[in-house]
MDAnalysis code that builds the backbone (N, CA, C; Angstrom):
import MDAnalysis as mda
import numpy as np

u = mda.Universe.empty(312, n_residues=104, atom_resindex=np.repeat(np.arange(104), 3), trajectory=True)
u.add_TopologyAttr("name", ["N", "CA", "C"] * 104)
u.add_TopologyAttr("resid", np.arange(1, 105))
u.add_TopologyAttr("resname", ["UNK", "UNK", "UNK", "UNK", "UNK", "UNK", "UNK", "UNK", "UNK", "UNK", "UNK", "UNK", "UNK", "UNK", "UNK", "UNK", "UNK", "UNK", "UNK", "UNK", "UNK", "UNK", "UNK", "UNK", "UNK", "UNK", "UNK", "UNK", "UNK", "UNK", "UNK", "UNK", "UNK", "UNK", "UNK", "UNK", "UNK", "UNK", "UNK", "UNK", "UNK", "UNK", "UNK", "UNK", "UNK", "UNK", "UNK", "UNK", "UNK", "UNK", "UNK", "UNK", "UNK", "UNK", "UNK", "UNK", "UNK", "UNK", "UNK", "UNK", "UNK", "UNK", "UNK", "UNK", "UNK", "UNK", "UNK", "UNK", "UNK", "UNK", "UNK", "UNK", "UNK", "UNK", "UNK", "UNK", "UNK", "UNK", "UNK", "UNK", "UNK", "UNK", "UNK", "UNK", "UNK", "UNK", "UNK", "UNK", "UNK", "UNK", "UNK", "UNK", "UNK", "UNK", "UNK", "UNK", "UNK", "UNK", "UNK", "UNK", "UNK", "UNK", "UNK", "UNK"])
u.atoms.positions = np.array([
    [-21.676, -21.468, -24.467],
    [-23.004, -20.971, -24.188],
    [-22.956, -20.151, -22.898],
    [-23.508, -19.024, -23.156],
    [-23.449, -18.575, -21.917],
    [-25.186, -18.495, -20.981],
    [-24.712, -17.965, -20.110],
    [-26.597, -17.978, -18.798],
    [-26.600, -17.288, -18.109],
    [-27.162, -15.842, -18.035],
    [-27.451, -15.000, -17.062],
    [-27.736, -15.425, -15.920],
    [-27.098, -15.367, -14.943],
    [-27.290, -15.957, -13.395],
    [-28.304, -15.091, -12.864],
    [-28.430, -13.855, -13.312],
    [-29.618, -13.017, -12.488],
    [-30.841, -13.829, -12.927],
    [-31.234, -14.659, -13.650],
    [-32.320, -14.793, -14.499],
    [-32.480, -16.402, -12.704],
    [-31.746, -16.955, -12.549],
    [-31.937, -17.837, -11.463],
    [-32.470, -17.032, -9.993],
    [-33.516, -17.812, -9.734],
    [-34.566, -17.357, -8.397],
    [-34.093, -18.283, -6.941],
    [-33.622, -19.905, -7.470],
    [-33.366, -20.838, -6.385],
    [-32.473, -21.922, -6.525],
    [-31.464, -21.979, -6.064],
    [-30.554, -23.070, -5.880],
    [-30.507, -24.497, -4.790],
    [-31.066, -25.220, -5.396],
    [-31.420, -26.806, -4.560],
    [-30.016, -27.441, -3.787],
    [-29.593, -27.485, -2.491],
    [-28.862, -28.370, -2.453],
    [-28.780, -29.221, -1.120],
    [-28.084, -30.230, -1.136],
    [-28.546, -30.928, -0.098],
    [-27.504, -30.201, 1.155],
    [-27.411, -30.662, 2.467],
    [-26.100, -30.377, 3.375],
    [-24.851, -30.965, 3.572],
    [-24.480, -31.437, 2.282],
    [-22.736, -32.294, 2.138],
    [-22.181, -30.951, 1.921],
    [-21.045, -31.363, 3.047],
    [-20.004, -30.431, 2.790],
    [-19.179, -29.911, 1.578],
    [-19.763, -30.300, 0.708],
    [-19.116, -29.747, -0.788],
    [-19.887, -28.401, -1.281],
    [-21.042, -28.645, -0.310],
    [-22.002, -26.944, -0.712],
    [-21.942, -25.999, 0.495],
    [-20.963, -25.966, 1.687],
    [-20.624, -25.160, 2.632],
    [-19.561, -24.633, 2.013],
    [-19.263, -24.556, 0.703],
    [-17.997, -23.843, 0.226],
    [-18.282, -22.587, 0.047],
    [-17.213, -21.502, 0.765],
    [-17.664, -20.033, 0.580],
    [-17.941, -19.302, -0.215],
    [-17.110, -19.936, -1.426],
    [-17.404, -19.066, -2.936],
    [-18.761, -19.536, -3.385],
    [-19.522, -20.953, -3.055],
    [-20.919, -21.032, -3.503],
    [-21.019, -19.717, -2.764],
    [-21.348, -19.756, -1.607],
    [-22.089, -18.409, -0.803],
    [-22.150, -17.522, -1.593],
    [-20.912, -16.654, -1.908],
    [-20.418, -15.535, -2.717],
    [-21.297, -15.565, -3.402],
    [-21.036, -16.727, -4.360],
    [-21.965, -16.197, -6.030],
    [-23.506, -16.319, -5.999],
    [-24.075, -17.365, -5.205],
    [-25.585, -16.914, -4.337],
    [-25.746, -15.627, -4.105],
    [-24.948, -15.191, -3.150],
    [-25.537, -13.578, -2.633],
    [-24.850, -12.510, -3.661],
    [-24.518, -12.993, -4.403],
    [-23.730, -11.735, -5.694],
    [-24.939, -12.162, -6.703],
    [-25.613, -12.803, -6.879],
    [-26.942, -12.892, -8.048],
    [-27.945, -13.175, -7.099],
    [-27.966, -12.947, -5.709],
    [-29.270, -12.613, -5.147],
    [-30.018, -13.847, -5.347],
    [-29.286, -14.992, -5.179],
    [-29.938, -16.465, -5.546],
    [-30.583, -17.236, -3.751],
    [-31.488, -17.592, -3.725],
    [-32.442, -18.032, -2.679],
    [-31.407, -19.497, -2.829],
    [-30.648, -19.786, -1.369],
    [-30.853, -21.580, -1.067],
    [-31.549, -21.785, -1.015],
    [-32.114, -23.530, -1.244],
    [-32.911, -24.318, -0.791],
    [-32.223, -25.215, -0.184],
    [-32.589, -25.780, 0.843],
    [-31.904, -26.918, 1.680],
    [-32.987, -27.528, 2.491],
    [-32.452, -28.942, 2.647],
    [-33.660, -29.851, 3.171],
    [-33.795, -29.126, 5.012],
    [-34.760, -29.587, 5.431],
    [-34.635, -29.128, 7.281],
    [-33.290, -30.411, 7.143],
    [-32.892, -29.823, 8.361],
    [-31.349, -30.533, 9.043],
    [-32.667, -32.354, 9.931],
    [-31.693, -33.337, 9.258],
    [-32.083, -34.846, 9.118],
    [-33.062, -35.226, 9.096],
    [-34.010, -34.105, 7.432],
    [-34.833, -34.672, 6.881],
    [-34.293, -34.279, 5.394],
    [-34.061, -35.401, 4.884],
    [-33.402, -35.489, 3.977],
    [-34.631, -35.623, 2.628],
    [-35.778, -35.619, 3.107],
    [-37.087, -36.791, 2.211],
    [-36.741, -35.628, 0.651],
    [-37.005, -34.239, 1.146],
    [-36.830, -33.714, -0.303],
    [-36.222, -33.748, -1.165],
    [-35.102, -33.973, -0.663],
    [-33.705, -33.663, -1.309],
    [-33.485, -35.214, -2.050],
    [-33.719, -36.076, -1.485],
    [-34.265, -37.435, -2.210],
    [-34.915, -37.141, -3.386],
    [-36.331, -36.822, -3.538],
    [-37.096, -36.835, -4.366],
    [-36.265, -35.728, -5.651],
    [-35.301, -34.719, -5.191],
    [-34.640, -34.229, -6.302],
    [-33.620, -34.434, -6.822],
    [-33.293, -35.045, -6.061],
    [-31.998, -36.201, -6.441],
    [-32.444, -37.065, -7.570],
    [-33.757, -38.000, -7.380],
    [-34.477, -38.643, -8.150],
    [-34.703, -38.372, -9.006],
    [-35.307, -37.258, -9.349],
    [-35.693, -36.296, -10.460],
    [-34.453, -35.982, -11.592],
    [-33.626, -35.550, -10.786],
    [-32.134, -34.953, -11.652],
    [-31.567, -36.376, -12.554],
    [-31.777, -37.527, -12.003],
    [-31.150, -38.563, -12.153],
    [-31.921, -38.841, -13.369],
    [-33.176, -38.928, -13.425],
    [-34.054, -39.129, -13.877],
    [-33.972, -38.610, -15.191],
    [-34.039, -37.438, -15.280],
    [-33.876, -36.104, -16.433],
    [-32.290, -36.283, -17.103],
    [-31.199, -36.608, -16.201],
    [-30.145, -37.009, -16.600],
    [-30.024, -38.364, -17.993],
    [-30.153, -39.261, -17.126],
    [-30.233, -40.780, -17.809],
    [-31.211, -40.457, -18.812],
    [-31.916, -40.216, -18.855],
    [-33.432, -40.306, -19.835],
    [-33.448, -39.610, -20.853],
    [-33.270, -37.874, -20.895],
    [-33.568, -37.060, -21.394],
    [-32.078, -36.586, -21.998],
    [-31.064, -36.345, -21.392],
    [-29.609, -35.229, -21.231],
    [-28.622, -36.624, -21.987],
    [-28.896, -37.609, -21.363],
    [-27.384, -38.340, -21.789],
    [-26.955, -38.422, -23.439],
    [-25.381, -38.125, -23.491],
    [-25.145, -38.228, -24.934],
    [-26.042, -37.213, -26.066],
    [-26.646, -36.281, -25.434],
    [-27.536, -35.349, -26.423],
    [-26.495, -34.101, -26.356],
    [-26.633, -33.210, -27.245],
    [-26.195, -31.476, -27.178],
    [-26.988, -30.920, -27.998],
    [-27.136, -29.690, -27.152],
    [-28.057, -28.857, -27.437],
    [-27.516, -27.632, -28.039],
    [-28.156, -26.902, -29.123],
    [-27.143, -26.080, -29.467],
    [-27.428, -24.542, -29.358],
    [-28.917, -24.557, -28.333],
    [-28.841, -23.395, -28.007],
    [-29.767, -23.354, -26.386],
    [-29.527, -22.473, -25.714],
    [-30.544, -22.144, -24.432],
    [-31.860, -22.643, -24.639],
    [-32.348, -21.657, -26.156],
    [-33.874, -22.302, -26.216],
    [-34.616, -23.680, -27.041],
    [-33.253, -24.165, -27.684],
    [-33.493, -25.733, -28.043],
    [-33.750, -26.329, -26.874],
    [-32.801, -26.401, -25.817],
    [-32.764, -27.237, -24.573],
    [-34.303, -26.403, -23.901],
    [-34.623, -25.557, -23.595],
    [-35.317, -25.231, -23.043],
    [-37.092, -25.863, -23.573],
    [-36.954, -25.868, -25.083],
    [-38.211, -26.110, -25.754],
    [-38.471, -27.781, -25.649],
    [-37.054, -28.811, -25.680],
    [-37.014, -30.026, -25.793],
    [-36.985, -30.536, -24.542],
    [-36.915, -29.391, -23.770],
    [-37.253, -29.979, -21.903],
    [-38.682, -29.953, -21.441],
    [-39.248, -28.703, -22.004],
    [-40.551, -28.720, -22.066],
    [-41.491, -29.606, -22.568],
    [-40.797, -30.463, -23.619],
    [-41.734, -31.520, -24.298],
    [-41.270, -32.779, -23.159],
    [-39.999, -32.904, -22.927],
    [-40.417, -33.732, -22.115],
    [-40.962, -33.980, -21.263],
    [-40.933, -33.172, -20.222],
    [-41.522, -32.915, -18.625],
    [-43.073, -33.024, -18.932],
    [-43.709, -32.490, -20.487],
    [-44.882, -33.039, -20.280],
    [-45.179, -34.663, -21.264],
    [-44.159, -34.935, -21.776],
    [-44.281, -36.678, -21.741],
    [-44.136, -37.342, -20.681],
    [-43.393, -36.886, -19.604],
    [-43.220, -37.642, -18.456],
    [-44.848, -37.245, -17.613],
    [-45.070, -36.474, -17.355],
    [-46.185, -35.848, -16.626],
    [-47.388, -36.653, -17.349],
    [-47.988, -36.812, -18.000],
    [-48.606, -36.613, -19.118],
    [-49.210, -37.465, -20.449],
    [-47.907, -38.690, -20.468],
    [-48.379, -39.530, -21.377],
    [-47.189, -40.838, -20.870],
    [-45.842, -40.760, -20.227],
    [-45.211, -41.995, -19.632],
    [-45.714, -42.225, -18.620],
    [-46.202, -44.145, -19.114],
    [-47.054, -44.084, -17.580],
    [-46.074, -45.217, -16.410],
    [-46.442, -44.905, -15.382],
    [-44.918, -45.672, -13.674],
    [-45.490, -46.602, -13.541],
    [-45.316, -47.570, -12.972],
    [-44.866, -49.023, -12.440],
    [-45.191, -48.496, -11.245],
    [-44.556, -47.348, -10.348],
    [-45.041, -47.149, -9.057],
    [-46.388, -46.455, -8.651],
    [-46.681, -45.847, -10.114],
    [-48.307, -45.315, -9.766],
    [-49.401, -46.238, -10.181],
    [-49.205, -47.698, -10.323],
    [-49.796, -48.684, -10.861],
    [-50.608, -48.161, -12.474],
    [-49.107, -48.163, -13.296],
    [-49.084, -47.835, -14.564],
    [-50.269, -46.742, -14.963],
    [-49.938, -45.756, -13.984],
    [-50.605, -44.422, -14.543],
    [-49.760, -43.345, -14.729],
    [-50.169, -42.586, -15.523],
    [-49.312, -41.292, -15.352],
    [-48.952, -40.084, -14.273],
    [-47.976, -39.686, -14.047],
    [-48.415, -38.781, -12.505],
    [-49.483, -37.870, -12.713],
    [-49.888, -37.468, -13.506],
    [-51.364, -36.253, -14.064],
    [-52.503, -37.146, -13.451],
    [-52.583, -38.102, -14.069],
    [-53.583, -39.812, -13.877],
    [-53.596, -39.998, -12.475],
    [-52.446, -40.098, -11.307],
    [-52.477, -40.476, -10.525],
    [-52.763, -39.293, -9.334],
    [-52.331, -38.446, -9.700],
    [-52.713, -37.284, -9.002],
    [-54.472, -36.891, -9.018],
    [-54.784, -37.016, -10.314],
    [-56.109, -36.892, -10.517],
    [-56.926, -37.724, -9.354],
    [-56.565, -38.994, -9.486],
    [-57.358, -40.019, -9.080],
    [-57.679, -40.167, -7.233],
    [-56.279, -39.481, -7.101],
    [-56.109, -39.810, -5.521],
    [-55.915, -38.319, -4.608],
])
């Protein structure tokens, strides 16, 4: 499968030295790709996308294949709004984040 890298606007990563590698740099500024990086020892965001990835990983990605860009793309979309939308958290006192956002 291939993926137009121009079509990417932002690249998430935290500050471990595995993303100070020069060739990331390179291919960032060769597709004109925006870092994102947390402020230096505030880590809180980079948490919450860590969370997220993990999240979407285990839940959604594991043991699945997709057999095209816009399968994955259409079956991500359904999820993100089952998660949003109709799975309800334990940490939002069993509401949905739509529900809980609403409310508060």
């Amino acid at each position: 499968m291939k993926y137009n890298l121009n079509r990417l606007e932002l690249f998430h990563t935290d500050r471990g030295s595995e993303f100070k590698k020069q060739l990331i740099d390179q291919a960032l500024k060769t597709f004109d790709i925006e870092r994102s990086l947390s402020a230096k020892g505030t880590p809180y965001d980079n948490a919450v996308a860590e969370a997220t990835f993990k999240i979407i990983k285990t839940e959604f990605v594991s043991g699945r294949v997709f057999n095209s860009q816009q399968e994955l793309d259409l079956e991500l979309f359904d999820y993100v709004n089952w998660f949003n939308n109709i799975r309800i958290h334990g940490s939002l006192n069993y509401l949905t984040p739509n529900e809980y956002k609403h409310k508060h």
